[in-house]
C-alpha positions in Angstrom: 117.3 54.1 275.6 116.6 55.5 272.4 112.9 56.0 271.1 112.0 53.5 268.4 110.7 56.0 265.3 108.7 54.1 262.7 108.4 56.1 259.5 105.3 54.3 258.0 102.1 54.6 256.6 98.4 53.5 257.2 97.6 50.7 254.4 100.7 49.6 254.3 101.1 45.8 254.3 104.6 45.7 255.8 104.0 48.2 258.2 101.4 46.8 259.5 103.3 43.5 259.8 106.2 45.3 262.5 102.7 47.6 264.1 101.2 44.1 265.2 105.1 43.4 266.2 105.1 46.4 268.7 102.0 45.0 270.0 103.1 41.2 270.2 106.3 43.0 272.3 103.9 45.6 274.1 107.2 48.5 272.9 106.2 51.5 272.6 107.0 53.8 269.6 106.9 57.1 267.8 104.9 56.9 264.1 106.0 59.1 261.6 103.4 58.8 258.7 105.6 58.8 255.5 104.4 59.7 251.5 103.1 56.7 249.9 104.3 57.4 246.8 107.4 59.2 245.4 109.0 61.6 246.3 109.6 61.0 249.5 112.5 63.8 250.3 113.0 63.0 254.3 112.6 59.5 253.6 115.7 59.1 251.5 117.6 62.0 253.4 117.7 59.6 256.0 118.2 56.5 254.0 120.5 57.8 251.3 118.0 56.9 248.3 116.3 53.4 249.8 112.3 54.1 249.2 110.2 50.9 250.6 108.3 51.7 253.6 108.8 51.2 256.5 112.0 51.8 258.0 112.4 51.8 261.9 114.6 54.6 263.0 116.6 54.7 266.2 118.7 58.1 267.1 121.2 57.9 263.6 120.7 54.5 263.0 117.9 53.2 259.7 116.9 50.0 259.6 115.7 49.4 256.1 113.5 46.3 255.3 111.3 44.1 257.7 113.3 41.2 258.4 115.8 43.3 260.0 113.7 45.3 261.7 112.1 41.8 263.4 116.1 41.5 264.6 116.4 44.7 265.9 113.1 44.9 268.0 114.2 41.4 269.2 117.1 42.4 270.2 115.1 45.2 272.1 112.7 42.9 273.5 113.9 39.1 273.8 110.5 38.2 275.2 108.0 36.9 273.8 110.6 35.4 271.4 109.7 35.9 267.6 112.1 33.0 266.7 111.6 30.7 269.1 114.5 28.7 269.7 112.8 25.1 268.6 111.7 26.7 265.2 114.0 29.3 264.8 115.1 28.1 261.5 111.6 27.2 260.3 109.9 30.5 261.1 112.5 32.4 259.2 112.0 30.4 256.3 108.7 30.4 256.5 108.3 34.3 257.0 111.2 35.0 254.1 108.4 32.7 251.6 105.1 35.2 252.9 107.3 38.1 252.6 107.9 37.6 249.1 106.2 34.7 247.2 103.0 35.2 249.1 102.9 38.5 249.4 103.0 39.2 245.4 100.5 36.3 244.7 98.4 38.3 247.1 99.2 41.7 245.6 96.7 41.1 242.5 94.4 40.3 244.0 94.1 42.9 246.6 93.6 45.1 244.0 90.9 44.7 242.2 88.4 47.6 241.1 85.5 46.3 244.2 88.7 46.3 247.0 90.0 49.6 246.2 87.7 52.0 248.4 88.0 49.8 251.1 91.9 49.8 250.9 92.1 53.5 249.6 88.9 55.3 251.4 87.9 58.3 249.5 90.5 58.2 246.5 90.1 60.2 243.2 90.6 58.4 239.5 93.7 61.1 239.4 95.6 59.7 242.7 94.6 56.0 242.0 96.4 56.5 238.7 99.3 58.3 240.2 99.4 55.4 243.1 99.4 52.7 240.0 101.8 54.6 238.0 104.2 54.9 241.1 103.9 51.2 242.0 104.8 50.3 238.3 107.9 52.2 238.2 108.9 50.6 241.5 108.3 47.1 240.2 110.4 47.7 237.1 110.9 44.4 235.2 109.6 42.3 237.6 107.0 39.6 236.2 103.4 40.4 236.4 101.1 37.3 237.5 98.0 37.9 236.1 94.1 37.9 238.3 93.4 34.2 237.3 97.1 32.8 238.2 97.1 34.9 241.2 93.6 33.5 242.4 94.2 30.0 242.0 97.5 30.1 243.1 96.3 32.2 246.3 93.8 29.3 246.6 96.2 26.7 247.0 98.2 28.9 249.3 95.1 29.7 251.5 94.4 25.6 251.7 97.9 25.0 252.6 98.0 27.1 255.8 94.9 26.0 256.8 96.7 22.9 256.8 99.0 24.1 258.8 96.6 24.9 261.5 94.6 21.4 261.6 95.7 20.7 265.0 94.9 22.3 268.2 97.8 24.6 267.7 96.7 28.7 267.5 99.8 29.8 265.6 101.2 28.7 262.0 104.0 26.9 263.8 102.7 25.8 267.2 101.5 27.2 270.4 103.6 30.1 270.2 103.5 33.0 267.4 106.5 33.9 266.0 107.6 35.9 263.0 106.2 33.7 260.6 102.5 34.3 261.6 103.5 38.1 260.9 104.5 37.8 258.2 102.3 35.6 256.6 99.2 38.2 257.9 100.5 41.0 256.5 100.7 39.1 253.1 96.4 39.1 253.7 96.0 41.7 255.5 94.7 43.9 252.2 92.0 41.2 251.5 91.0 41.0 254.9 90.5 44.8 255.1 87.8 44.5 251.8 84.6 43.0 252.1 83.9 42.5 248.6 86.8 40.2 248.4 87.6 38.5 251.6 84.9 36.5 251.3 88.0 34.3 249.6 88.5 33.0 253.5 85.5 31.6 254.1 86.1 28.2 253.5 89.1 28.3 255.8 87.9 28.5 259.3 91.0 27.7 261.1 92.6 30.2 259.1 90.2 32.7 259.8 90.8 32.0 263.9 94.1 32.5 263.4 93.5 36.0 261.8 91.8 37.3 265.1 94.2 35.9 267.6 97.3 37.4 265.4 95.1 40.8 265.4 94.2 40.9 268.9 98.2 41.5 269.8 97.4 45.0 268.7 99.5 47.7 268.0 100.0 49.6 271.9 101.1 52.3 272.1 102.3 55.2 269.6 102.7 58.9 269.9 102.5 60.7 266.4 106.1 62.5 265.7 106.6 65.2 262.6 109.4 64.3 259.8 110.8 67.2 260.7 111.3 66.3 264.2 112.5 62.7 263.1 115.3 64.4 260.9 116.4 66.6 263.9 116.7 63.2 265.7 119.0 62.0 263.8 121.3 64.8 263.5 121.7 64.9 266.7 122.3 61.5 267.2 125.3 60.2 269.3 126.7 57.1 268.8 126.4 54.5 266.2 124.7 50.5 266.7 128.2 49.2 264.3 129.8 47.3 267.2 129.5 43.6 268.6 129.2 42.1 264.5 131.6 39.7 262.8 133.4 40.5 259.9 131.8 38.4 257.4 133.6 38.6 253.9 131.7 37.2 250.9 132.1 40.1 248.4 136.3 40.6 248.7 135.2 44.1 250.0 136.8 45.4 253.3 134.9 47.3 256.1 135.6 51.6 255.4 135.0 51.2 251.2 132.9 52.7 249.6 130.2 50.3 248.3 126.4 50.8 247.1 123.8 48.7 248.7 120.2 47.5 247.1 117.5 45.4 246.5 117.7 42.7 244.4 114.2 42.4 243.7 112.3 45.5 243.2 112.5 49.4 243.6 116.3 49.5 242.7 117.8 52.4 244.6 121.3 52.3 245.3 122.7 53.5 249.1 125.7 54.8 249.0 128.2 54.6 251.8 131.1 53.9 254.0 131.1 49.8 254.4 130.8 49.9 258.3 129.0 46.0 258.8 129.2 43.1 256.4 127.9 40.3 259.0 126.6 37.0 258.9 122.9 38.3 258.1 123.5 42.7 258.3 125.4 44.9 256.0 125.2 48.9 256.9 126.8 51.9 254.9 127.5 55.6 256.7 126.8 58.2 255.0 126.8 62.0 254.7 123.8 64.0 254.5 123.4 68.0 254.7 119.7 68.0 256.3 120.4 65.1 258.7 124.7 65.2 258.8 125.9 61.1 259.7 123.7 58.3 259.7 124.6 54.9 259.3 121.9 52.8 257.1 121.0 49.0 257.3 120.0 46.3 255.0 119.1 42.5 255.8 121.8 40.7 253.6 119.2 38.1 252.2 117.4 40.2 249.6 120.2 42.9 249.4 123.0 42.9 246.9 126.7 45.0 247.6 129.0 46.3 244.9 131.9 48.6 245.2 130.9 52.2 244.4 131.5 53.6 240.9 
């Protein structure tokens, strides 16, 4: 079986949601620390221009955003389930809203001027501003919520799970965790990291249990691997994961066109590729490369848009 390679790096928020994922599944996997701002050439060598981290790489196959990387090391590891079968539909829901709605309410307030050694370390003025100035261009046009709407509204988000956790239940959704309490983590997992601002949890006990028993699953165990060596990987890859999906056509597109795959959110980078899966929840391009020759990329289709190439 193929080595699971996670190209990822250190304070990220979403990487640390799948590390924490590898140790709820005790899998072990290769960590390949990636840039954390642009440019990111190996990155997009193997992803085709896609530049959010992480991305899980196995052999020739990139899996671009969380939510499908949560399928694909299920489908690795069935047990312990992070979709549950009795809240299957729930936990995904509830995972899709910390992923996005909590995660940029969080954002803000991560970042203010007392958090920022405790998040960056050691930073200069000159890479903080490079960091900011890469961060904005990623964003584009997406709405800026200012510190006071994003602390009252992370207030009301805060008293909400602790609601969630009134009863004797350890996890967000009941006596098992499951994606959900992942993703919701890794939304406050910045704060948490900075005592000058986490402080913001005191007045949520349960919430601040819940915190240690979702860190205590740990990451297990990683070996370091080089970009380099990741790249070689993958051109030398055999065999494609494109089989076993339905044909799923919402976009009047058929499977071998060329289409161009992106976010519809933020950081706008079109893939460019061969169509090869347009499932119920996956689409995935192949594409050409000259350092890493055929590599077929994948996208969630919730968050993801699909056009035909220009």
């Amino acid at each position: 079986m193929s080595d699971l390679i996670f190209h990822n790096f250190a304070i990220s928020p979403f990487s640390e949601k799948i590390r924490l994922i590898f140790g709820f599944k005790q899998l072990k996997w290769k960590s390949v620390t990636v840039p954390i701002i642009m440019p990111k050439p190996d990155v997009t060598a193997l992803t085709g221009g896609y530049r959010r981290t992480p991305i899980l790489q196995i052999g020739g196959d990139i899996y671009c955003d969380t939510s499908l990387i949560a399928e694909v090391l299920e489908k690795r590891s069935p047990a312990p389930a992070l979709y549950p079968a009795a809240i299957n539909g729930l936990a995904r829901n509830l995972a899709q809203w910390a992923d996005t709605t909590l995660f940029w309410t969080a954002i803000p307030y991560a970042f203010q001027p007392a958090a920022i050694p405790s998040i960056f370390g050691n930073i200069s003025a000159e890479e903080l501003q490079a960091f900011s100035a890469d961060r904005a261009t990623m964003r584009g046009n997406m709405p800026r919520t200012s510190m006071g709407e994003a602390k009252g509204q992370l207030l009301e988000y805060l008293s909400r799970l602790e609601n969630m956790l009134s009863g004797d239940a350890p996890f967000l959704l009941g006596t098992q965790a499951s994606v959900a309490d992942f993703s919701v983590y890794q939304a406050l997992w910045l704060i948490r990291l900075a005592p000058a601002i986490n402080p913001v949890f005191d007045a949520y006990p349960k919430l601040l249990k819940w915190m240690e028993q979702v860190v205590a699953f740990g990451h297990h165990q990683s070996e370091a691997l080089s970009s380099a060596e990741a790249l070689d990987i993958a051109k030398n890859a055999q065999g494609f994961d494109t089989d076993g999906r339905n044909f799923v056509d919402s976009h009047g597109i058929a499977l071998g066109e060329q289409v161009a795959i992106m976010p519809t959110d933020y950081a706008l980078d079109p893939v460019v590729g061969e169509l090869v899966i347009a499932s119920e929840n996956e689409l995935a391009v192949r594409r050409q490369d000259e350092r890493v020759g055929t590599v077929v990329v994948h996208f969630p289709r919730v968050g993801f848009q699909m056009k035909r190439a220009k």
